[in-house]
C-alpha positions in Angstrom: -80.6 8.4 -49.7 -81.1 6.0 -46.4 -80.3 9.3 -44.2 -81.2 12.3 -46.5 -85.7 12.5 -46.6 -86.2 14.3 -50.3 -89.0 16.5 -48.0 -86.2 18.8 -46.4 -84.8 20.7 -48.8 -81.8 22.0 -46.1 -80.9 18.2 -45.4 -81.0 17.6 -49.2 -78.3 20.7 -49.3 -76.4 19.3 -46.9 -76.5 15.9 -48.1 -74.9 16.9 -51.8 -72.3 18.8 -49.9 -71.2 16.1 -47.7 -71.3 13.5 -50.7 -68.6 15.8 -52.5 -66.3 16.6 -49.5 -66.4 13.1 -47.3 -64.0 11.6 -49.7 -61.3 14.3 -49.3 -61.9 14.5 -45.7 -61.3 11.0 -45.4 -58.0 10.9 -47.1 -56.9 13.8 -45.1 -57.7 12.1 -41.8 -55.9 8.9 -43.3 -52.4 10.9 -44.1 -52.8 12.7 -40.9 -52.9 9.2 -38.9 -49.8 8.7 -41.0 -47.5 11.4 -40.0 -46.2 12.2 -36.2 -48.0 14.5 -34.2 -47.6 18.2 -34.8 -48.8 21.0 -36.6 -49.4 18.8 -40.8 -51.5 15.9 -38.6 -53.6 18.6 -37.4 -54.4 20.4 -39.8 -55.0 17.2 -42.1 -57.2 16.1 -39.1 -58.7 19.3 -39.1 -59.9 18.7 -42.8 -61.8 15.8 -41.6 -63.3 17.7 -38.6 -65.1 20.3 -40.8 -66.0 17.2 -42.9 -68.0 15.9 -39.3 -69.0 18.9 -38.5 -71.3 19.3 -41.6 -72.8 15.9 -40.9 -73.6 17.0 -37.5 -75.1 20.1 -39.0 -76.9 17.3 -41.2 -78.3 15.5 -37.9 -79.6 18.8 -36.6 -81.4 19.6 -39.8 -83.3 16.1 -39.5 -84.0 16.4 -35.9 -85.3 19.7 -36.8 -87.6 18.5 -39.3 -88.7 15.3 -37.4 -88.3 15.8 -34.3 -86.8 13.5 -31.9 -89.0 10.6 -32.4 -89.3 7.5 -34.2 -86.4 5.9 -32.3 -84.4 5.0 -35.2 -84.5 8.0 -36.6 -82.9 9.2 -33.6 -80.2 6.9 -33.3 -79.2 7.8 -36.6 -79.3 11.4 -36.0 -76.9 10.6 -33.0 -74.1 8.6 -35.1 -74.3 11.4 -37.2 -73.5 14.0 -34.4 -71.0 12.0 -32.3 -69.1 11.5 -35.9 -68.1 15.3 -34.8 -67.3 14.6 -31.8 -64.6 11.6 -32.9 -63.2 13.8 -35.3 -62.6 16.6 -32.7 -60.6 14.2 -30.5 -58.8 12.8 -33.5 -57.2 16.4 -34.0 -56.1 17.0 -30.2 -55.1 13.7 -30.4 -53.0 14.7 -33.9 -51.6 18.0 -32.3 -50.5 16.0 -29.6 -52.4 17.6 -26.6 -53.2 15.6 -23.6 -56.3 17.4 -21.8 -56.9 16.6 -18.6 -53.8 15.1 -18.4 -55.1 12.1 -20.1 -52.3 9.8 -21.7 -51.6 9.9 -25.5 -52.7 6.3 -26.1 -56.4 7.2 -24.4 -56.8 10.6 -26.2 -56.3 8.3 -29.5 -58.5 5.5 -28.6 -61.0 8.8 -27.0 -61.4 9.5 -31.3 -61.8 5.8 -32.7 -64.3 5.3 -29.8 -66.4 8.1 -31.1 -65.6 6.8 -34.9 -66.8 3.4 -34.1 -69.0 2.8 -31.5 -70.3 6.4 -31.2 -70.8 6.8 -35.2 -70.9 3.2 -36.9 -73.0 1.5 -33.9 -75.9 4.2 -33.9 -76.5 4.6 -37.1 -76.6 0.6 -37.8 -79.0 0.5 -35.3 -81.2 3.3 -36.9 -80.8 1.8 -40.1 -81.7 -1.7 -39.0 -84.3 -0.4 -36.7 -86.6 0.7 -39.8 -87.2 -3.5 -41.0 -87.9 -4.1 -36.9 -91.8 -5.4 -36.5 -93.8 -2.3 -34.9 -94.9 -4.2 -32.2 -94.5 -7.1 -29.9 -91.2 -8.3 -28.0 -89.1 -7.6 -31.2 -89.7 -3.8 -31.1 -89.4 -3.7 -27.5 -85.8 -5.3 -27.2 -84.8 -3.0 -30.1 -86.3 -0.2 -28.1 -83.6 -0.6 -24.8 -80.9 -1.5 -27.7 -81.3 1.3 -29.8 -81.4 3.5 -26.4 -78.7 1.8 -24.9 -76.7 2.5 -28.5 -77.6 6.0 -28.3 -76.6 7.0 -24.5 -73.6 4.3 -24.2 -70.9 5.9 -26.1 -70.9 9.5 -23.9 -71.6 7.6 -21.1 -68.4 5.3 -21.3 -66.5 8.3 -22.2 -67.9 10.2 -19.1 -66.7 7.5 -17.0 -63.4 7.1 -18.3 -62.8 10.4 -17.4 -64.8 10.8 -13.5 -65.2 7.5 -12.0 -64.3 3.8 -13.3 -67.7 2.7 -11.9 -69.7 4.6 -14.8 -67.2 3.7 -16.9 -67.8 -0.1 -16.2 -71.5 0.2 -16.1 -71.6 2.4 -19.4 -69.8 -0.2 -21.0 -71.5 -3.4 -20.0 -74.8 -1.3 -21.4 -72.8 -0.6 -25.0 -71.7 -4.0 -25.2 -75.3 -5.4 -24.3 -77.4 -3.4 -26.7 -74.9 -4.1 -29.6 -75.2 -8.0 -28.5 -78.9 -7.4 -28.1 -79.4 -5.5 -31.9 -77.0 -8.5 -33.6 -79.0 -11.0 -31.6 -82.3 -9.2 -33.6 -80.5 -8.8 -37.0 -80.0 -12.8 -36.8 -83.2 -13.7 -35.9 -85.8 -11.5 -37.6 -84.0 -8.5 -39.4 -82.1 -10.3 -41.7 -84.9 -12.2 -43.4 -86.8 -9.1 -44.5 -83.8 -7.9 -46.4 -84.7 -8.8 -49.8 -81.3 -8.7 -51.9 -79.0 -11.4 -51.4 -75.7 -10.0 -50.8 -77.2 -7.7 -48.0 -78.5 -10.7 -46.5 -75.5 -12.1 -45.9 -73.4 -8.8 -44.9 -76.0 -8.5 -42.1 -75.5 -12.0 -41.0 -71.6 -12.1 -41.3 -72.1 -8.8 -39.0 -73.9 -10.5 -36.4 -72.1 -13.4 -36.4 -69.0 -11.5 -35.8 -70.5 -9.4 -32.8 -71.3 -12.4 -31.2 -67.8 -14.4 -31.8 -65.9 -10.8 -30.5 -67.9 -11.3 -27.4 -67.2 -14.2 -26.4 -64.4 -14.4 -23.9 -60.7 -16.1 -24.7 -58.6 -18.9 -23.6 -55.4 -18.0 -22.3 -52.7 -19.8 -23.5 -50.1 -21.7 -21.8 -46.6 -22.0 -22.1 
């Protein structure tokens, strides 16, 4: 498995049991975006959520058993635990709730942030960050990616919610290190991948991150 080490027999156990359940959990959370908000959407969502949480418990077990270093290890274990934290907000956001008076449309976007760029990001990072060189410039502008990866996503989510300067910052960090990490997958990752199709995945991805940065033309009537 590229998360699960074979030397933790917990992780191992946790690992079959996520393989089995993820699929169900995912169609649950895909009906429960489906229906209106109300009591079926959240417990659909809810599905999903004890889904996440067993990946969390997943992250915990590896941190346990590694600690918190190598860095991409780290990042991974973090995708892995803010997975949880998307899937929480995904059933307020079913149920309807608004905490802290927040609007609907944010509380929504709250759970696809933590789907997306708190779960997919870091654990693409992690991932990527094993073929990074060891040394050198290479490792040390995946270094203030990967940490950028790993602390941006609470951050932004912090900020939204106390002061829009964070908020601004957090993001400008996020969006940075994910520029940064494409920028590496390009340039050096990419030609240590050995099978072809992966190759170009990995370079459609960066490509893409770089295009969705770039800003847009308004038009004109």
């Amino acid at each position: 498995s590229l998360v699960v080490s074979t030397d933790d027999a917990a992780a191992v156990a946790l690992g079959w049991l996520i393989a089995r359940v993820q699929p169900l959990g995912a169609l649950a959370a895909l009906v429960a975006l489906w229906l209106p908000n109300g009591a079926a959407g959240m417990a659909l969502a809810a599905v999903w959520c004890f889904v996440t949480v067993a990946v969390a418990l997943l992250a915990l077990a590896r941190l346990r058993g590694r600690g918190a270093l190598p860095l991409e290890e780290l990042s991974i274990d973090a995708g892995l635990a803010y997975l949880c934290v998307g899937a929480v907000w995904l059933v307020i956001a079913r149920g309807g709730f608004r905490p802290l008076g927040f609007e609907p449309m944010i509380v929504q976007l709250t759970a696809v942030h933590f789907h997306y760029a708190g779960f997919f990001a870091p654990l693409y990072v992690g991932l990527a960050g094993r073929l990074v060189a060891a040394g050198g410039v290479e490792r040390a502008c995946y270094r203030a990616a990967a940490v950028g990866v790993i602390v941006g996503p609470p951050l932004v989510a912090i900020g939204i919610t106390v002061s829009p300067l964070l908020e601004l910052v957090s993001a400008v960090v996020l969006a940075s290190s994910v520029t940064t990490l494409a920028a590496l997958m390009a340039l050096s990752v990419v030609a240590r991948v050995e099978h072809p199709l992966a190759k170009i995945g990995l370079g459609v991805s960066a490509l893409s991150v770089t295009l969705a940065g770039r800003p847009q033309k308004s038009s004109q009537s």
